[in-house]
KETOR-105521 format. One line per field, with one value per atom (N, C-alpha, C): residue number from 1; residue in three letters; atom name; z, x negated, y negated. Coordinates in steps of 0.001 Angstrom, whole numbers, plus 524288, in hexadecimal, padded with zeros to 5 digits. Example, Ala and Ser with C-alpha at 12.3 -4.5 7.8 and 13.67 -1.06 7.14 Angstrom:
BEGIN
kevex <- (1/1/1/2/2/2)
semi <- (ALA/ALA/ALA/SER/SER/SER)
zafi <- (N/CA/C/N/CA/C)
up <- (81E78/81E78/81E78/81BA8/81BE4/81EBE)
east <- (7CC7A/7CFF4/7CC70/7CDCE/7CA9A/7CD9C)
north <- (8163A/81194/80CE4/808CA/80424/7FFE2)
// end
This chain:
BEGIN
kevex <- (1/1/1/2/2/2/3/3/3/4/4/4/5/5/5/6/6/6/7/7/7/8/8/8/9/9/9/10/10/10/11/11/11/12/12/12/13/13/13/14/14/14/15/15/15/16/16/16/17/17/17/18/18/18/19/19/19/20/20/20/21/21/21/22/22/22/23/23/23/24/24/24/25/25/25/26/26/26/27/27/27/28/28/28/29/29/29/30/30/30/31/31/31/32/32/32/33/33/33/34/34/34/35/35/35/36/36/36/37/37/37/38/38/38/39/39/39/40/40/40/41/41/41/42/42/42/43/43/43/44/44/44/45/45/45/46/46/46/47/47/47/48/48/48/49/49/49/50/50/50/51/51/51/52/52/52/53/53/53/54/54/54/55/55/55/56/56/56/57/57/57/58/58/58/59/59/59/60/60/60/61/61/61/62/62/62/63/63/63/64/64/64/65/65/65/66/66/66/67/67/67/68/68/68/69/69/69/70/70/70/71/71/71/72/72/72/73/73/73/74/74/74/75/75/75/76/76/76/77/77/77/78/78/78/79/79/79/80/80/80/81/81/81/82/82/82/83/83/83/84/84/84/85/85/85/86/86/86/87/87/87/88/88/88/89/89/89/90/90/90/91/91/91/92/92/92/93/93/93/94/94/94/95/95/95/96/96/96/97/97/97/98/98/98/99/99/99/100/100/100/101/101/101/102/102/102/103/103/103/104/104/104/105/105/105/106/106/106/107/107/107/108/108/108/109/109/109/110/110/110/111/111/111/112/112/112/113/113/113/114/114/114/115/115/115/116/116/116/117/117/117/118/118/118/119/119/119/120/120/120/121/121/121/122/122/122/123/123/123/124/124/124/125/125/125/126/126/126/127/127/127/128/128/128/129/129/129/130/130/130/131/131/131/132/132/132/133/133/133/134/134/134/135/135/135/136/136/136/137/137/137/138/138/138/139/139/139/140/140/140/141/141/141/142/142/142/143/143/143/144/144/144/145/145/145/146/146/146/147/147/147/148/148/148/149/149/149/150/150/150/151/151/151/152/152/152/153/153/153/154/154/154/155/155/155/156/156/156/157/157/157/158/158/158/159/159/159/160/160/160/161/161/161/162/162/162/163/163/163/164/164/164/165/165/165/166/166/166/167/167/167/168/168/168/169/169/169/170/170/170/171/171/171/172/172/172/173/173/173/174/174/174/175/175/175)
semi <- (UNK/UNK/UNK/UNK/UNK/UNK/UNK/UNK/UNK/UNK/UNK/UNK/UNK/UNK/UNK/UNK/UNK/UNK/UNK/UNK/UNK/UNK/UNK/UNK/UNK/UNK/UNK/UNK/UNK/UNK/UNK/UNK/UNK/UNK/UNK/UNK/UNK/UNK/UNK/UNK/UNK/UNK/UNK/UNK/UNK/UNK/UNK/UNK/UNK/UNK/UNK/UNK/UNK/UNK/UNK/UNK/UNK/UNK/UNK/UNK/UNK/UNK/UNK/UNK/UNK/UNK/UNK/UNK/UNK/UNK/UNK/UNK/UNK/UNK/UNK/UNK/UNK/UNK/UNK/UNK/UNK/UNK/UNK/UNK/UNK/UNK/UNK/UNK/UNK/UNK/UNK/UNK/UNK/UNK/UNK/UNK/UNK/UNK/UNK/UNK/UNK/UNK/UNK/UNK/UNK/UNK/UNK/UNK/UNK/UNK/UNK/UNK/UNK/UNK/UNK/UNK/UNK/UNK/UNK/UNK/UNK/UNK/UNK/UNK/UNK/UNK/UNK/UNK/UNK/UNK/UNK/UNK/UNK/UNK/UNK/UNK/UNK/UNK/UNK/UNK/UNK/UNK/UNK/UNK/UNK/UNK/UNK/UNK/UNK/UNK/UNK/UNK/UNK/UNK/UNK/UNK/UNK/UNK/UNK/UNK/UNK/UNK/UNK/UNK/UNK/UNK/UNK/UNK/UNK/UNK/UNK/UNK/UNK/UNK/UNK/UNK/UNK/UNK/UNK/UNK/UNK/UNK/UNK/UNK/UNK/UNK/UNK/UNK/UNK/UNK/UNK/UNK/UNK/UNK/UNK/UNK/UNK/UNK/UNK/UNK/UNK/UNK/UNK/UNK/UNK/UNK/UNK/UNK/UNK/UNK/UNK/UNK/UNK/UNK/UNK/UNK/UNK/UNK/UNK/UNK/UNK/UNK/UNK/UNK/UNK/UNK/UNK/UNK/UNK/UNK/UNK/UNK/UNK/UNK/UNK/UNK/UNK/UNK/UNK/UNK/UNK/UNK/UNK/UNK/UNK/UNK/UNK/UNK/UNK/UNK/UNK/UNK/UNK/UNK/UNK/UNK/UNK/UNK/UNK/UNK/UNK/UNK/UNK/UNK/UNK/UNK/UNK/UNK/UNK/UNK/UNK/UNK/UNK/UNK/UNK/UNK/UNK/UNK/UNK/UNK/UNK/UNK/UNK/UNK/UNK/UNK/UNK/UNK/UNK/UNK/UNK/UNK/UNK/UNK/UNK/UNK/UNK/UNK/UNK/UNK/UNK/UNK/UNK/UNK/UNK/UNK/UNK/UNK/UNK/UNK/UNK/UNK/UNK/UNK/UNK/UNK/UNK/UNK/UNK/UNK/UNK/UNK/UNK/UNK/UNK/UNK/UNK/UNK/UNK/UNK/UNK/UNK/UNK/UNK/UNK/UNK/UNK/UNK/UNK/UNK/UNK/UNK/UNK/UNK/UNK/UNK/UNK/UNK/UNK/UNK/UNK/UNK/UNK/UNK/UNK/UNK/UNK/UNK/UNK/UNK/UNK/UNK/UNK/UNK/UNK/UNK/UNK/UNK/UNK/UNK/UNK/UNK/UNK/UNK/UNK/UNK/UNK/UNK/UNK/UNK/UNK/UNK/UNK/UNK/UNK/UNK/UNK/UNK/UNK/UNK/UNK/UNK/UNK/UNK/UNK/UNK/UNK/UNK/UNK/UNK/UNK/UNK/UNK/UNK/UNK/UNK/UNK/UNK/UNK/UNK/UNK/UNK/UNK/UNK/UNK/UNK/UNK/UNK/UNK/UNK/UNK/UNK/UNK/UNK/UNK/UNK/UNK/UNK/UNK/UNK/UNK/UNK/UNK/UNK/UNK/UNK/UNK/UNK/UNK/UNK/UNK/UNK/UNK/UNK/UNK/UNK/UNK/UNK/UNK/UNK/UNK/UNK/UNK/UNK/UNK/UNK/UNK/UNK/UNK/UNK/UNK/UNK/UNK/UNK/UNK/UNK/UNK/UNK/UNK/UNK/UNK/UNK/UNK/UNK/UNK/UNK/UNK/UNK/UNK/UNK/UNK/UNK/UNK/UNK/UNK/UNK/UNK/UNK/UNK/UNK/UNK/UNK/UNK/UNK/UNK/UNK/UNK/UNK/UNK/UNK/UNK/UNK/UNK/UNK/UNK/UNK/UNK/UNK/UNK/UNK/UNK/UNK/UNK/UNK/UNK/UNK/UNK/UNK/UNK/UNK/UNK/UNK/UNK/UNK/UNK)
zafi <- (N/CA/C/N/CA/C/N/CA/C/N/CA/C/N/CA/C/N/CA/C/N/CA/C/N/CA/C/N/CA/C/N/CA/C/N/CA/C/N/CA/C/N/CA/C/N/CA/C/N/CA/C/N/CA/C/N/CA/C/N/CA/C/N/CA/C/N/CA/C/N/CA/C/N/CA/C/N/CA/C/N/CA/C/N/CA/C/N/CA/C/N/CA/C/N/CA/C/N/CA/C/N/CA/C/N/CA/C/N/CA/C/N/CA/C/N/CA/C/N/CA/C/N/CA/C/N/CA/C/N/CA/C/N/CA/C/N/CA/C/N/CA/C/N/CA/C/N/CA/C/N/CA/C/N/CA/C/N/CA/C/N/CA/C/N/CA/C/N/CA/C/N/CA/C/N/CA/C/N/CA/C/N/CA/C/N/CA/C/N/CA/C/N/CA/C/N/CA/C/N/CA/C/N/CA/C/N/CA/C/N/CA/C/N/CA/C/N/CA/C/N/CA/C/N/CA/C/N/CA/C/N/CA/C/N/CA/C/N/CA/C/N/CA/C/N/CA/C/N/CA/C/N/CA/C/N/CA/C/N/CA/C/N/CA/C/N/CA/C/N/CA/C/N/CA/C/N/CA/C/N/CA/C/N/CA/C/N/CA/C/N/CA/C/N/CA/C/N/CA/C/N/CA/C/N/CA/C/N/CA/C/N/CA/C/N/CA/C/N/CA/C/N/CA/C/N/CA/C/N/CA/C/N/CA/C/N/CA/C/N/CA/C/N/CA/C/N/CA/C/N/CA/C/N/CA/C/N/CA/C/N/CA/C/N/CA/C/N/CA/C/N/CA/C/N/CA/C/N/CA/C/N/CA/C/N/CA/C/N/CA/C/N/CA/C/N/CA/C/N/CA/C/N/CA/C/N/CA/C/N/CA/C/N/CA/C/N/CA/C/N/CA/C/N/CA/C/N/CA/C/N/CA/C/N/CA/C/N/CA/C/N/CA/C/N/CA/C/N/CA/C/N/CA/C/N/CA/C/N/CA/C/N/CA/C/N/CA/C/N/CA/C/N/CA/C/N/CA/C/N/CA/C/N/CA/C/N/CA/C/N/CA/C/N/CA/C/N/CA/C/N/CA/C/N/CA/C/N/CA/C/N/CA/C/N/CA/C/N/CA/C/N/CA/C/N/CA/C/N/CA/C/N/CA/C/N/CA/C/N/CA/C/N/CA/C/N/CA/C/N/CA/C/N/CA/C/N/CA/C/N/CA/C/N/CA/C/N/CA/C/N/CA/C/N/CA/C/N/CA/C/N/CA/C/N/CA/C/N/CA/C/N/CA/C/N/CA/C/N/CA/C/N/CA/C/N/CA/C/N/CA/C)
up <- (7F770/7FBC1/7F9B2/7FB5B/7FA36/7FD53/7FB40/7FCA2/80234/8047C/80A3D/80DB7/80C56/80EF6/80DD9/80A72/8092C/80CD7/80D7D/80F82/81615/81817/81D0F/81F19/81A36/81ADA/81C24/81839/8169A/81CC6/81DCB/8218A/81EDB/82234/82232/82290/81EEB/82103/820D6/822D2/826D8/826E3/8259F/82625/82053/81D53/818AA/817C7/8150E/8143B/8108A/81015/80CC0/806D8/802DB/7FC61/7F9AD/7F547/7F03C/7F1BC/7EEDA/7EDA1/7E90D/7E710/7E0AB/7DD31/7D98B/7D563/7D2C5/7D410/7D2A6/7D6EF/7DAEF/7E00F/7DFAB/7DE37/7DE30/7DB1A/7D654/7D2C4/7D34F/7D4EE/7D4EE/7D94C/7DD31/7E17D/7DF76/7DC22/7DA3B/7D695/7D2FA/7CF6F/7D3C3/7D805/7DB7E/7DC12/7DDF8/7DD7F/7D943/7D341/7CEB4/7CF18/7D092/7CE95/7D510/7D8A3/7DC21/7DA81/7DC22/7D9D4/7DB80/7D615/7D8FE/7D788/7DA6B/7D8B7/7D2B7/7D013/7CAA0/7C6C3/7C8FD/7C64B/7C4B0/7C76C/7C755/7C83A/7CAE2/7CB89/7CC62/7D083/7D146/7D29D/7D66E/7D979/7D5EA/7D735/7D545/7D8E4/7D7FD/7DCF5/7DA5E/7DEFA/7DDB0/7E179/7DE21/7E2E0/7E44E/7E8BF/7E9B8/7EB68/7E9A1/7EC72/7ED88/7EBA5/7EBA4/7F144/7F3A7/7FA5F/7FCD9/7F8C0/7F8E9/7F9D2/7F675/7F4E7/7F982/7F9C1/7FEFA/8049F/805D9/80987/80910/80533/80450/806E4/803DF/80497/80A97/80BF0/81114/81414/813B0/816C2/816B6/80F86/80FB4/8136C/814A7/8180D/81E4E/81EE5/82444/827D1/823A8/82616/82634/82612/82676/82390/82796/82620/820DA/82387/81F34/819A1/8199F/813DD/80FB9/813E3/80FC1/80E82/8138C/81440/811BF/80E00/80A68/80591/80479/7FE28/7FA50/7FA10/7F685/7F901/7F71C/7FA16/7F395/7F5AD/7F1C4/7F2DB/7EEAE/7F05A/7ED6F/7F02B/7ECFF/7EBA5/7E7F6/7E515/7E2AC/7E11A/7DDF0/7D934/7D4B5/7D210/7D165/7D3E8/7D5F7/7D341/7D235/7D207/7D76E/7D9DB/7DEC2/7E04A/7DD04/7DB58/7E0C3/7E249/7E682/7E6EF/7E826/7E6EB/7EA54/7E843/7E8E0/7EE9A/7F1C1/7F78C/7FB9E/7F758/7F8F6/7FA3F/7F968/7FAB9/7F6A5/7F525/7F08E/7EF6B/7EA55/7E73A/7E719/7E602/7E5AF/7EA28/7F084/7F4C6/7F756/7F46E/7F66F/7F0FD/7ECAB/7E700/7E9DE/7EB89/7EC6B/7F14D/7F4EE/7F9BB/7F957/7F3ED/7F44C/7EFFA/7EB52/7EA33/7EE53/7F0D6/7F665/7F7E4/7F97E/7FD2A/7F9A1/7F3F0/7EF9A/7F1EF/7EFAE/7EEB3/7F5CD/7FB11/7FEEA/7FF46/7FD3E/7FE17/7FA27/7F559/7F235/7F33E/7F543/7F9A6/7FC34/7FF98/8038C/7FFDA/7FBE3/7F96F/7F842/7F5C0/7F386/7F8EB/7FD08/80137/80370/80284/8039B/8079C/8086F/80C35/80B3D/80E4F/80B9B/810D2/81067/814A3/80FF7/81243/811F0/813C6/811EE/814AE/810D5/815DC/814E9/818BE/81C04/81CB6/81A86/8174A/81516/81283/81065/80F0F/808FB/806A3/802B6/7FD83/7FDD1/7FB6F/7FB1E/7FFC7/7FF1B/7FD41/7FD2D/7FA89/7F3E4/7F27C/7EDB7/7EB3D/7EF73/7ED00/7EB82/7EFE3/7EF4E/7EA99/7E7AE/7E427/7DF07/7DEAF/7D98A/7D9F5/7DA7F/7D7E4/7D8B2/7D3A0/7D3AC/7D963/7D9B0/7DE11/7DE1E/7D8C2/7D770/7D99E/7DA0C/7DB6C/7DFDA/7E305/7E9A2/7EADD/7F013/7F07E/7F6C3/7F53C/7F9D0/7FD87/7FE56/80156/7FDF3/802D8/80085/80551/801E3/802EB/80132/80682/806BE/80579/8042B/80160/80163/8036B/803A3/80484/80831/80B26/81129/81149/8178D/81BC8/81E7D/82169/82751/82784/82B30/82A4F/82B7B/82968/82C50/829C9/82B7E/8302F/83434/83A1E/837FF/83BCA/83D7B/83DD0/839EA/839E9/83E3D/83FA1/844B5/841F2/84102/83D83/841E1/8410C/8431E/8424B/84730/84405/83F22/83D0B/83855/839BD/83EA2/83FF9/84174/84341/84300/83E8B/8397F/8359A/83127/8310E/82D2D/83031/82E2E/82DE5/82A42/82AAD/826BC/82622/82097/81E37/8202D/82533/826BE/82B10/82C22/8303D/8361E/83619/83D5D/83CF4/8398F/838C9/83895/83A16/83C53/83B51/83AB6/8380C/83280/832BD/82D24/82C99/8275B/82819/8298E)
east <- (7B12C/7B366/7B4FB/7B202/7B46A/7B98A/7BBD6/7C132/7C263/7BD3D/7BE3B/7BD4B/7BC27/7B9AA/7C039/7C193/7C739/7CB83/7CB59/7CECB/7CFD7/7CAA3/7C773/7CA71/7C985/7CAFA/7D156/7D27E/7D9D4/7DCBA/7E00F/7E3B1/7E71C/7EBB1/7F0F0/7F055/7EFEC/7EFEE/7F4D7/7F426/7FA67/7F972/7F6BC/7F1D8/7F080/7F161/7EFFC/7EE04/7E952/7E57B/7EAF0/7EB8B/7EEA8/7EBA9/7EE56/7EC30/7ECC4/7EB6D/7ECC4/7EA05/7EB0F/7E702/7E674/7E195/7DFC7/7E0CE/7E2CC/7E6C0/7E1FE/7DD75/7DA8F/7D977/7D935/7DA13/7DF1B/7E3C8/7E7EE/7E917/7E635/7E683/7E263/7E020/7DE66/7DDC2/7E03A/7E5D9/7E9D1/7EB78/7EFAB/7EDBA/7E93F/7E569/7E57A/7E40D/7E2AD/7E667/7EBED/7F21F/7F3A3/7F191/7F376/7F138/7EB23/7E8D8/7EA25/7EC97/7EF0A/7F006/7F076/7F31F/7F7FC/7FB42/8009C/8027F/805DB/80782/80ABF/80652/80941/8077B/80342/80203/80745/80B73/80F9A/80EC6/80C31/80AC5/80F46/811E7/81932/817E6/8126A/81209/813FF/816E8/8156D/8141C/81355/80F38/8126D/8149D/81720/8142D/8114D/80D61/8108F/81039/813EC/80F3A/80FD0/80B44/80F48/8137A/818BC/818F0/818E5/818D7/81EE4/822ED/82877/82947/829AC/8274A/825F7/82099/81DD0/820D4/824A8/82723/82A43/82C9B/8332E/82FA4/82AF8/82979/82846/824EA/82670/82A87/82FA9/83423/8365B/834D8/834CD/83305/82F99/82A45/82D47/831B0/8331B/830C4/82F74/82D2F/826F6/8269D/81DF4/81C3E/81B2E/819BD/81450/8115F/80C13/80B41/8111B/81302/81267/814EE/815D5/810C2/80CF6/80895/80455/80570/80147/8017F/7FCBC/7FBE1/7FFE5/7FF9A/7FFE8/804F3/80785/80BC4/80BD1/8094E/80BF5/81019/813D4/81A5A/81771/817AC/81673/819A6/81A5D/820E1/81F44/823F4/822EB/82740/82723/82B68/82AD8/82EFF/82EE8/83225/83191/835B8/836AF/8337E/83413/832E2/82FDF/82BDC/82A72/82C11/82ABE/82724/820A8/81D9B/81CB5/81B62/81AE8/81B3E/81834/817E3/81D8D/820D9/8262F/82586/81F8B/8203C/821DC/824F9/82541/82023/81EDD/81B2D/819E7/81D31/81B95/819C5/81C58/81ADA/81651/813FD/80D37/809E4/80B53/809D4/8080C/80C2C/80C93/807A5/80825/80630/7FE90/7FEF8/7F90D/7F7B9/7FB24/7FAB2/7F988/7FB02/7FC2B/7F6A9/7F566/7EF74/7EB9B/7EAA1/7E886/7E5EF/7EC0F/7EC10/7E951/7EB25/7E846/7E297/7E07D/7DB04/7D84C/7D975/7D7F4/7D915/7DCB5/7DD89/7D8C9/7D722/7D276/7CDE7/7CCA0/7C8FA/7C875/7CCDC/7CC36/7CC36/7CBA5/7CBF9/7D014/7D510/7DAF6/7DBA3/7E13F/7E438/7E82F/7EAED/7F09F/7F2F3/7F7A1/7FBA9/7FFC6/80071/80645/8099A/80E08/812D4/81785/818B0/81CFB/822DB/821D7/826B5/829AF/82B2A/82ED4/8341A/83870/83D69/83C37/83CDF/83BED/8403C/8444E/84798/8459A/84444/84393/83F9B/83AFB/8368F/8373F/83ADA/83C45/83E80/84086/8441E/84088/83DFD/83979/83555/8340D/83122/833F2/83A38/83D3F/83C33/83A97/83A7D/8408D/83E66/846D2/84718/84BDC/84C08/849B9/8489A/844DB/83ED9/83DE5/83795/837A5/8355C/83471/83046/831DE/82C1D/829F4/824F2/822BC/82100/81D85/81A3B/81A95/817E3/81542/810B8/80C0D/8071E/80582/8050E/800D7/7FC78/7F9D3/7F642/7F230/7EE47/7ED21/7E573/7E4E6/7DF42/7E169/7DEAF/7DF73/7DD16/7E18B/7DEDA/7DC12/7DBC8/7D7C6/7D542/7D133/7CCFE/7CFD9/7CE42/7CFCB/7CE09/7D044/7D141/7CF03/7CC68/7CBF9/7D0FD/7D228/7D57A/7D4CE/7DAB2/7DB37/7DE8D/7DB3A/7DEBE/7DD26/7DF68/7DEBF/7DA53/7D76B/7D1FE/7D2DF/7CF1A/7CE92/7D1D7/7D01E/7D123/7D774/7D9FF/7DECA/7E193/7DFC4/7E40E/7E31C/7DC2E/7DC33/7DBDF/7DE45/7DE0A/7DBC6/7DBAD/7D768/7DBE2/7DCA1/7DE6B/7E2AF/7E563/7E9E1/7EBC9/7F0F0/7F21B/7F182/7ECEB/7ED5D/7E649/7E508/7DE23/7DB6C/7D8F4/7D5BD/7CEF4/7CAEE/7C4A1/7C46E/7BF1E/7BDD4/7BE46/7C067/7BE5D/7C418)
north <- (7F7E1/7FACC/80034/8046F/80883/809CE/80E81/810F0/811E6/8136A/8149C/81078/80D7D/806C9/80437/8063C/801FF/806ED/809A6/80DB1/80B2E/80A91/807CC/80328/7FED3/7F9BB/7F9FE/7FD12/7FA8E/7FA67/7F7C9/7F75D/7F25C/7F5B1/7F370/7EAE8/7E90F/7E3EF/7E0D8/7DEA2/7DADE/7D57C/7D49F/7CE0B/7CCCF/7C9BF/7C803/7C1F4/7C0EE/7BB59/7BB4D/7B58D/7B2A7/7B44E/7B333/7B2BF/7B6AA/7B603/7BB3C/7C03A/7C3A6/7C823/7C71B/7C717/7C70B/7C9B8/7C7E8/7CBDB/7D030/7CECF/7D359/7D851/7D680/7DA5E/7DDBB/7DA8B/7DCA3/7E133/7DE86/7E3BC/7E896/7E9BF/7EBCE/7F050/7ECAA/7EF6E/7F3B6/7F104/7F521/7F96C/7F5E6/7FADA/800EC/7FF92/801FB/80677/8045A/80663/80951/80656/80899/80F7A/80FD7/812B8/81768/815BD/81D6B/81E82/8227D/827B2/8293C/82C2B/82D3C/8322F/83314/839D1/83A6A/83D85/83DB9/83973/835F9/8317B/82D46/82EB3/82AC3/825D3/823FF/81DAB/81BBC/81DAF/81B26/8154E/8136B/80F20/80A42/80574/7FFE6/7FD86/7FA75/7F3FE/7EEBB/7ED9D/7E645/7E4CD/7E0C5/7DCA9/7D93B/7D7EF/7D208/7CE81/7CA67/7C531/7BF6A/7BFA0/7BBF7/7BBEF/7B7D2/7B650/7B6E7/7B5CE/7B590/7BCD8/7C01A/7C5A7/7C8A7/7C59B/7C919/7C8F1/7C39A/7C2FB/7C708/7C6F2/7CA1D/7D092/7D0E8/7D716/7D6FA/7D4B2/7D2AF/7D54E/7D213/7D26C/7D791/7DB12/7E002/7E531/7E2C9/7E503/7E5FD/7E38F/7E2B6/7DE4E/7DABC/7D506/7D6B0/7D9A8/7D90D/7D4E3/7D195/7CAD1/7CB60/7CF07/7CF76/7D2E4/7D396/7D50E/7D078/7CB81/7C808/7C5C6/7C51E/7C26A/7C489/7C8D3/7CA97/7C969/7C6BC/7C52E/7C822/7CDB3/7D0CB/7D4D7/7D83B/7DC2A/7DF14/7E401/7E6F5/7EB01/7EC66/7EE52/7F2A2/7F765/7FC14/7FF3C/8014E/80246/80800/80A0C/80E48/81005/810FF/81242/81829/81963/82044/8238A/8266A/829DE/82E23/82D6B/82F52/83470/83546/83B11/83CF9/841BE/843FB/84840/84828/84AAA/85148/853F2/85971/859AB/85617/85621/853F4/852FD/8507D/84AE2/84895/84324/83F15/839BA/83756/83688/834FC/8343A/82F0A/82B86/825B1/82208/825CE/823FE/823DC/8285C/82907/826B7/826F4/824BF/81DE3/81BA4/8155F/815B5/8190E/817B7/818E2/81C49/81DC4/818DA/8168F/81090/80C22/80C56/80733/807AE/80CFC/80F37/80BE2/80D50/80B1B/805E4/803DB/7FB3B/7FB32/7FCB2/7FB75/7FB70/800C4/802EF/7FDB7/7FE13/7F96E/7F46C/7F1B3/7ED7A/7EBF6/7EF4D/7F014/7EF44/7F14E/7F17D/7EA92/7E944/7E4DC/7E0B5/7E113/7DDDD/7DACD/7E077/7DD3A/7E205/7DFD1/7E468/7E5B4/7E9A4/7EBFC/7EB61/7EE46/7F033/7F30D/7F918/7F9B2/7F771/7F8A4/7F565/7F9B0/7FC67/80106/7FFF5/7FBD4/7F983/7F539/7F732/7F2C9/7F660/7F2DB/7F393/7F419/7F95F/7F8F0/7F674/7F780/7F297/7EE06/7EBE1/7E5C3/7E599/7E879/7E805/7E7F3/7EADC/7EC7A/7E70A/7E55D/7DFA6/7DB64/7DC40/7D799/7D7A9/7DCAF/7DC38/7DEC5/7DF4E/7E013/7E513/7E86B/7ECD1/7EF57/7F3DD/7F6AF/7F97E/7FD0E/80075/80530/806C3/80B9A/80D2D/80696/80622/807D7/80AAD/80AB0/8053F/804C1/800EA/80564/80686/8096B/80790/8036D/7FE6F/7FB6F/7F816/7F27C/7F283/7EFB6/7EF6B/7E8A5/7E7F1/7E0E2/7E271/7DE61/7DD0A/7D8FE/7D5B4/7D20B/7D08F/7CE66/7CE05/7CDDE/7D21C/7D123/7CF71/7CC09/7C749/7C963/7CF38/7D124/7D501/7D6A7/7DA08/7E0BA/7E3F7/7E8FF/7EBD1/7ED0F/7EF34/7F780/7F79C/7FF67/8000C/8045C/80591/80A4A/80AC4/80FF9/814BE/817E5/81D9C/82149/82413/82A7C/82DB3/82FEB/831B1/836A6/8383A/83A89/840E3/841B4/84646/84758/84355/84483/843F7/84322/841AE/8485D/84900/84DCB/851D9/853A3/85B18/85EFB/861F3/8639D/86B60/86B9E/86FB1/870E9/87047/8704F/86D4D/86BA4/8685F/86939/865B2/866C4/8688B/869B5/86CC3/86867/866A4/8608D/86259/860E1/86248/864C2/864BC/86751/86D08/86E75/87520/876AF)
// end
């Protein structure tokens, strides 16, 4: 599957087949994660996998109850140890560092014939509790993980023409 065939496929899944993900899929998931890119080559990101059914509930309940938090094989807690580096553009550094990581493990997900979901609602304390980490760590998301138990839907985006502009805001064609 090339890059743009997996770009295609990915959607949000909510539906998970019962059973493992293969510890070789897995890794190579995160290979995926290890190798974004980050501002400054900081590599702030960490990854706590959870596969603990007890775990995934608690992250779960974190989530604000999203039942198919728990119901996924896999939940990864995407974390960052920051110093909280605020980049030239005034945006933090570790917040787009983690999120172009996350993009990664999904796109490669797809490849390997799994699915993802963000999951940006949750309580981040309790998330923190649930997988030990100190108070230093941020946790940014968490991302399910699994086979998904329905095949991928057309997605509905915005046509091409309303999103680019071209050399300045509001300038729409080529040239």
């Amino acid at each position: 599957m090339d890059v743009f065939e997996a770009i295609q496929k990915r959607y949000s899944v909510r539906k998970y087949l019962e059973g493992p993900v293969p510890e070789d899929k897995l890794m190579r998931i995160m290979e995926a994660a290890r190798l974004a890119p980050s501002a400054g080559n900081a590599q702030e990101w960490r990854f706590v996998i959870v596969t603990d059914p007890e775990k995934r509930q608690a992250l779960s309940q974190a989530a604000q109850g999203q039942v198919f938090v728990a119901e996924a094989p896999v939940v990864i807690v995407a974390c960052a140890d920051t110093d909280e580096r605020v980049m030239a553009c005034g945006q933090l550094a570790y917040s787009i560092d983690v999120a172009i990581a996350l993009e990664h493990i999904a796109l490669q997900a797809t490849a390997e014939g799994l699915g993802t979901c963000w999951v940006g609602a949750f309580l981040e304390g309790q998330a923190r509790e649930v997988i030990g980490a100190p108070e230093h760590i941020r946790i940014v998301q968490l991302m399910t993980l699994g086979y998904p138990e329905l095949p991928p839907k057309p997605k509905s985006r915005r046509n091409i023409a309303e999103i680019v502009m071209r050399e300045q805001w509001g300038r729409t064609g080529p040239g």
